[in-house]
C-alpha positions as CSV (number, residue, x, y, z in Angstrom):
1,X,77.6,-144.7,31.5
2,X,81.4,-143.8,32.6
3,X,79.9,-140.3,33.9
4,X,77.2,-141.3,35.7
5,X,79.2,-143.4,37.8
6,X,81.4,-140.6,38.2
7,X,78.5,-138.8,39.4
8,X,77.2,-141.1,41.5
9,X,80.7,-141.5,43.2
10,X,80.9,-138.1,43.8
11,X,77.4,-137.8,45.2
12,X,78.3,-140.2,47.3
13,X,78.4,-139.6,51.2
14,X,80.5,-142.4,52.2
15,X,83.9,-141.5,49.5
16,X,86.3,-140.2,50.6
17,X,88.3,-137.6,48.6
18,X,89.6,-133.8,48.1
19,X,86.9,-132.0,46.4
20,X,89.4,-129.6,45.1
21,X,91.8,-132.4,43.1
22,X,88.6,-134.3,42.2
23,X,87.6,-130.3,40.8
24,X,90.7,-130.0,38.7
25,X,90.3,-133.7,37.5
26,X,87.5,-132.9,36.5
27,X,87.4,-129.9,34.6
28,X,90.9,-131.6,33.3
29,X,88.7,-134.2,31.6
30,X,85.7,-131.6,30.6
31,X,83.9,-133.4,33.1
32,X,80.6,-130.7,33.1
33,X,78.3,-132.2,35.8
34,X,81.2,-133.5,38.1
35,X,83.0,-129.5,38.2
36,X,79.3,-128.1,38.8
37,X,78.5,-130.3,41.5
38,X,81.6,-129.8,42.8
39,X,81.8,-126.1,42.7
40,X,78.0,-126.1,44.0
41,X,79.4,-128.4,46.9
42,X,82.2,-125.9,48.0
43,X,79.8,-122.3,47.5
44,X,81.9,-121.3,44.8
45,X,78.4,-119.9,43.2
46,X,80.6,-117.9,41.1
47,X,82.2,-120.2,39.5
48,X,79.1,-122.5,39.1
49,X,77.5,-119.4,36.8
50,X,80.8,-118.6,35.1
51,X,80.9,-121.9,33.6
52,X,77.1,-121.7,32.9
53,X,78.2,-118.0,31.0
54,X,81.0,-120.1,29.4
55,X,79.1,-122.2,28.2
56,X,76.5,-120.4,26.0
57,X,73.7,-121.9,28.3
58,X,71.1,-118.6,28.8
59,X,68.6,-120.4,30.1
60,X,71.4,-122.0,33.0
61,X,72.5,-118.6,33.7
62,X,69.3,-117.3,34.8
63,X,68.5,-120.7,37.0
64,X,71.4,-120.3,38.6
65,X,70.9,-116.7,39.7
66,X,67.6,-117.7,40.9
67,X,69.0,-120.6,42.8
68,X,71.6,-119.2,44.3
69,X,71.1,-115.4,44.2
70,X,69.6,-115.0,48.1
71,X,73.0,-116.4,48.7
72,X,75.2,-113.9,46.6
73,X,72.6,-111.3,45.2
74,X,75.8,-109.9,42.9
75,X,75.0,-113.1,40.6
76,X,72.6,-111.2,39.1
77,X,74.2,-107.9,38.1
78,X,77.2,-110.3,36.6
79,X,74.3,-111.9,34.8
80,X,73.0,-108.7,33.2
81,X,76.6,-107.8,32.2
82,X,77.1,-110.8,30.6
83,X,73.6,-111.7,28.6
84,X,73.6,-108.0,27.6
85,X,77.5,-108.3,26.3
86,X,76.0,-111.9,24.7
87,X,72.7,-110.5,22.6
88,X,73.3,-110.3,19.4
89,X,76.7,-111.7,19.0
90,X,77.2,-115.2,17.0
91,X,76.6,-118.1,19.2
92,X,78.2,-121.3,19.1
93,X,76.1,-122.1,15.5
94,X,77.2,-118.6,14.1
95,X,73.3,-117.8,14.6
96,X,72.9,-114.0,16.7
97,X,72.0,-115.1,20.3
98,X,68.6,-114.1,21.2
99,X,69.1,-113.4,24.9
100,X,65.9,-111.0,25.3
101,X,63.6,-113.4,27.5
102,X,66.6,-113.9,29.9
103,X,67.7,-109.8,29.9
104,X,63.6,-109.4,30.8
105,X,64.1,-112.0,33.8
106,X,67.2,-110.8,35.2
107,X,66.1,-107.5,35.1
108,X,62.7,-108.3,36.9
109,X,65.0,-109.4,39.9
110,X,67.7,-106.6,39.7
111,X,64.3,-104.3,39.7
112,X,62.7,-106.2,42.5
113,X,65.7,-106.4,44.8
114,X,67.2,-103.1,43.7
115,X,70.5,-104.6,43.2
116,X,71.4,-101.6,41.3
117,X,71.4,-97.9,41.0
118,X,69.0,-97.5,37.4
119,X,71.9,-95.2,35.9
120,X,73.8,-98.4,36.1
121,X,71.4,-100.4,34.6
122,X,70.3,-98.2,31.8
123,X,74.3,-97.8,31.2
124,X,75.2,-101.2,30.9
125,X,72.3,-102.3,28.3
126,X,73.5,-99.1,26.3
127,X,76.7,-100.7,25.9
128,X,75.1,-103.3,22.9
129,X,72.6,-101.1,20.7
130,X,71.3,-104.5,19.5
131,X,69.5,-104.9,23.0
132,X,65.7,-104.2,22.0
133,X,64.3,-101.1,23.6
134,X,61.3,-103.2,24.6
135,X,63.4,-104.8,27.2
136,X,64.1,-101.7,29.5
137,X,61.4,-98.9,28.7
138,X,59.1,-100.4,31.0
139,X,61.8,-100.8,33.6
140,X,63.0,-97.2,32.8
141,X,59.1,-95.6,32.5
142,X,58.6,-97.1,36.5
143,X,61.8,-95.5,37.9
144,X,60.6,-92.5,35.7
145,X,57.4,-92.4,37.4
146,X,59.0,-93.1,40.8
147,X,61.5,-90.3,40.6
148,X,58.5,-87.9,39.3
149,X,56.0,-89.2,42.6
150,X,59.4,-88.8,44.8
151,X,60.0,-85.1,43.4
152,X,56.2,-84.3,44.2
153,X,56.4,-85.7,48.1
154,X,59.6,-83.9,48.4
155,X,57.9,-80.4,47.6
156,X,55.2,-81.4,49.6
157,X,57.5,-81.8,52.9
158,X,59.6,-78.8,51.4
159,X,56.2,-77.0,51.5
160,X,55.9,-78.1,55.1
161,X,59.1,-77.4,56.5
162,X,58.8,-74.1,55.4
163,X,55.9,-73.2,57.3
164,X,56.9,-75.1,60.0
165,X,60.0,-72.8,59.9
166,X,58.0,-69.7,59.5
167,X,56.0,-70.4,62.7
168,X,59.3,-71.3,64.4
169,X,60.8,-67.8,63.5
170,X,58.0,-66.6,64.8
171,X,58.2,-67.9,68.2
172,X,61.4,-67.2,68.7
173,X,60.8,-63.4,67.8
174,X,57.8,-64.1,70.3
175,X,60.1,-65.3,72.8
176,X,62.6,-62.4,72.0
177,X,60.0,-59.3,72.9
178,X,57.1,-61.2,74.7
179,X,57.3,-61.8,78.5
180,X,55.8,-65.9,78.9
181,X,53.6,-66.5,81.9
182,X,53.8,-70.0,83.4
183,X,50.3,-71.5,84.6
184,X,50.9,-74.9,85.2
185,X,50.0,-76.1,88.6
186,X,51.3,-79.3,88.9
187,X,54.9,-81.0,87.9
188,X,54.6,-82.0,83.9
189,X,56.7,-85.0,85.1
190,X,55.0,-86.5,88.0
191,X,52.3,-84.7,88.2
192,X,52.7,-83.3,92.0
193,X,51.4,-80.4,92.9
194,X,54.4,-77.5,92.1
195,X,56.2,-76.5,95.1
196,X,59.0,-74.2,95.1
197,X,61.8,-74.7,94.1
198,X,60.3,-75.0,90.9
199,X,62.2,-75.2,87.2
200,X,60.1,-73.6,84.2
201,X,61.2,-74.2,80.7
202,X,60.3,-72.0,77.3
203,X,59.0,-75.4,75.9
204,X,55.9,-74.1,78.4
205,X,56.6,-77.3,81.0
206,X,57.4,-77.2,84.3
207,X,58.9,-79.4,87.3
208,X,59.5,-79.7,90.5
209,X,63.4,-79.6,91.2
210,X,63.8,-82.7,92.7
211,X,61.7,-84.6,89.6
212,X,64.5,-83.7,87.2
213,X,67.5,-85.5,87.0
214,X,70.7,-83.8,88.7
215,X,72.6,-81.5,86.1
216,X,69.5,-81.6,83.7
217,X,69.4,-78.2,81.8
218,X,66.7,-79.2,78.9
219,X,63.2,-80.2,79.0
220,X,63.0,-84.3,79.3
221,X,59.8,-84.4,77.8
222,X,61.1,-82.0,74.5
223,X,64.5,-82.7,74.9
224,X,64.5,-86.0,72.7
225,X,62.8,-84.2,69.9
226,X,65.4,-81.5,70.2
227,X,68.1,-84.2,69.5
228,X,66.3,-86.2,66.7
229,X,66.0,-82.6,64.8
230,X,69.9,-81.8,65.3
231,X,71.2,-85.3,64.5
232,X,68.7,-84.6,61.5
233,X,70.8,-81.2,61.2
234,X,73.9,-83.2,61.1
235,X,72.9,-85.7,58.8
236,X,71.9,-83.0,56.0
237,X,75.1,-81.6,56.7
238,X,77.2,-83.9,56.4
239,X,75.1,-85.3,53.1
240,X,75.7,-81.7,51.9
241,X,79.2,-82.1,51.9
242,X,79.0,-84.8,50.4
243,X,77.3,-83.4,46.9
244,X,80.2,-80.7,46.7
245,X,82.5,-83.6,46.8
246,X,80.5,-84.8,44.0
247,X,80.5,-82.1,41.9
248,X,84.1,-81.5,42.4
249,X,84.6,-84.7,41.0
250,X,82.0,-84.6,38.5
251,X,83.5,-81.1,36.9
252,X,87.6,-82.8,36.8
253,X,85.8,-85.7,35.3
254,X,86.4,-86.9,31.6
255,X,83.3,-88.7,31.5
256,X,80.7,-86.9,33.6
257,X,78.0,-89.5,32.9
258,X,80.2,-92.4,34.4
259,X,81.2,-90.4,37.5
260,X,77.2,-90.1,37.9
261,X,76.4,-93.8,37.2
262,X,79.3,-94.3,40.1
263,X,77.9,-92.4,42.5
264,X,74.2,-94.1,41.9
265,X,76.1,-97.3,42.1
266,X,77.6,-96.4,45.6
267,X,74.3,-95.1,46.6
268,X,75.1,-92.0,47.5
269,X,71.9,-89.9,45.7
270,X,69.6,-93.1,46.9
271,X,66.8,-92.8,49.5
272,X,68.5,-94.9,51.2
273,X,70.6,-92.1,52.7
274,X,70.0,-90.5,56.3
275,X,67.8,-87.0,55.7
276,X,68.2,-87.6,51.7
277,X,65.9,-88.3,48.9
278,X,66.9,-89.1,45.2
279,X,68.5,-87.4,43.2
């Protein structure tokens, strides 16, 4: 036929021609295969799955994420949008469109990848009530399970940290009214013999002088640890900060519930986050 020697022309290595004006030709003429080859051709993924959406074609929409969505992984959340809009509604033989094998694949992937924040996803398949319940309660019982197993580890290490603090506070008020005696014989660095002069930290190490580097006033066996737990300090800090910022937000909000799903969505309460857990 006509189009398949259009096709073929276009496939063709050898011609010569603009793929954009062949583009507009084409979808001038409602030439289907020629504009998705050509919008394939110049990455406008996109595109290519717009005109898959446009097109009524569920079963396109989701090949296309797969094919293309390790390229541009935010295929899939437009996909969700769309078949979740889509379920339901009349299709193109005034029939409702039964979109609930395609909502259960894109969601596997959005799940998989974590392409989204689950507020988000929960609130955009509440925006159709005609979207079956069977299609997110196992997503949502997982994440349910998750945050429950995330809320028990964090008492667990808050349960730690506390005794670790405990027996910190109590060093210090050891260090505070209890003379230390140093006993080490030999340089914790090098290992030499200690010979004066000779530096001694509270850490319970000790050097020769001239094994430490010039100007060093901390422990270089300890002294890394000491940093990791300030920038940890830091980090919680500055993560603090950023939850008043939230909830002044979230208490001049309208909508509290879609300044929360925008926060998930930035990532902000995810685990993501230096010194965080979820939220």
């Amino acid at each position: 036929s006509m189009q398949d020697k259009a096709l073929a022309l276009l496939h063709n290595p050898a011609a010569c021609y603009r793929p954009s004006e062949v583009l507009l030709l084409c979808q001038q003429h409602g030439f289907r295969p020629g504009v998705l080859y050509l919008l394939e051709r110049q990455r406008m993924f996109g595109e290519v799955l717009r005109c898959h959406m446009d097109a009524g074609d569920d079963d396109a929409v989701v090949a296309c994420c797969a094919r293309f969505g390790s390229t541009d992984p935010s295929l899939w959340a437009t996909a969700l949008s769309h078949l979740t809009e889509r379920h339901g509604r009349p299709g193109p033989g005034g029939a409702p469109a039964d979109c609930t094998a395609q909502l259960a694949a894109v969601l596997a992937e959005v799940e998989r990848q974590a392409l989204l924040a689950p507020a988000a996803v929960v609130a955009e398949l509440a925006t159709n009530e005609a979207v079956p319940l069977g299609v997110v309660q196992g997503y949502v019982q997982r994440h349910l399970a998750a945050a429950a197993a995330a809320a028990c580890e964090d008492e667990r290490r808050a349960s730690e940290l506390e005794g670790e603090a405990a027996a910190m506070r109590a060093e210090l008020e050891d260090l505070r009214t209890t003379a230390r005696v140093f006993q080490l014989s030999r340089c914790s660095l090098s290992g030499a013999p200690l010979e004066v002069p000779t530096v001694h930290f509270l850490c319970m190490h000790s050097f020769n002088e001239a094994s430490l580097p010039e100007g060093c006033d901390e422990c270089p066996l300890c002294g890394p640890d000491q940093r990791a737990v300030l920038a940890r300090r830091d980090a919680l800090a500055a993560r603090a900060a950023q939850h008043d910022q939230f909830f002044k937000q979230l208490e001049g909000s309208e909508d509290g519930f879609a300044t929360v799903a925008e926060y998930f969505g930035r990532g902000v309460m995810s685990k993501g986050q230096a010194g965080g857990t979820d939220a």
